[in-house]
BAVEX-387004 format. One record per residue (C-alpha): residue in one letter; x negated, y, z. Coordinates in steps of 0.1 Angstrom, whole numbers, plus 5000, padded with zeros to 4 digits. Each point is the difference from the previous one (the first is absolute). Layout:
BEGIN
  aa     x     y     z
   A     X     Y     Z
...
//
This chain:
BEGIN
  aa     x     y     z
   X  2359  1384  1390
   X  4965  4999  5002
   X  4980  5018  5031
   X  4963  5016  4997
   X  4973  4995  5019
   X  5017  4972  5023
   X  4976  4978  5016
   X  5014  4972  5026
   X  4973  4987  5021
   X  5006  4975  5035
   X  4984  5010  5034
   X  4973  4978  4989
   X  4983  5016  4972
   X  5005  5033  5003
   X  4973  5025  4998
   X  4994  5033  5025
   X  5037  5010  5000
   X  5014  5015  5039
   X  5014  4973  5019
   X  4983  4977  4981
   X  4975  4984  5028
   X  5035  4994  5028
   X  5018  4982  4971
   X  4970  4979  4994
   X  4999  4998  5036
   X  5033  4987  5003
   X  5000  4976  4973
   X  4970  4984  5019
   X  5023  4998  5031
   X  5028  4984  4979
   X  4977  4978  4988
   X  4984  4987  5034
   X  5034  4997  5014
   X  5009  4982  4976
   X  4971  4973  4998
   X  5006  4999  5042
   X  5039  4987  4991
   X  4985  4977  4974
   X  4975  4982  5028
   X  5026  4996  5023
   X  5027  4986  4980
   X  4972  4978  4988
   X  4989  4989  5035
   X  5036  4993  5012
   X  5003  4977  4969
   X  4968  4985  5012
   X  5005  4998  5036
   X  5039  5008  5007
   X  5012  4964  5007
   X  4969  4995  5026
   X  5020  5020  5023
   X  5018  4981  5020
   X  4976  4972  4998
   X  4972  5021  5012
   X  4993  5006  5038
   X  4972  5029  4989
   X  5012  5036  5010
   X  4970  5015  4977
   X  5021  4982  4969
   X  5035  5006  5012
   X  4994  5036  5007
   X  4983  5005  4964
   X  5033  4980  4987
   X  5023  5021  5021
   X  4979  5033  4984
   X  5005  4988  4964
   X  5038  4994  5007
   X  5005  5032  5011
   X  4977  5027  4985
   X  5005  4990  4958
   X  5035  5023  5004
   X  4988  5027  5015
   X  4974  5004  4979
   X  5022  4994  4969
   X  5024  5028  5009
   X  4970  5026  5012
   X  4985  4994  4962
   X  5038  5007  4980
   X  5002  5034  5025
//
């Protein structure tokens, strides 16, 4: 079966089409949540076993953060 005229194109390179600029939009969002759960997995494989050893609140806080956020963010990006 062969269709005419069917173009598929991904939010990225589509031209003026409606809806076009919030899919872009959202694809940059995906995107920047994504890199954020990238940096902090890669900062608690950095600095995760410093934890306990560590009497700094600034560092234990920005563990506890990367702990606890990565999730969240995971599941808000899949909805």
């Amino acid at each position: 079966m062969v269709v005419p005229n069917l173009v598929v194109n991904n939010a990225s390179n589509v031209g003026n089409c409606i809806g076009v600029e919030s899919a872009q939009k959202k694809l940059e969002y995906i995107e920047g949540y994504v890199t954020v759960t990238t940096i902090l997995i890669a900062f608690l494989v950095g600095f995760g076993s410093c934890r306990r050893r560590s009497h700094n609140g600034l560092l234990k806080t920005s563990i506890f953060i990367a702990y606890v956020l990565p999730m969240p963010l995971v599941a808000y990006t899949y909805g």
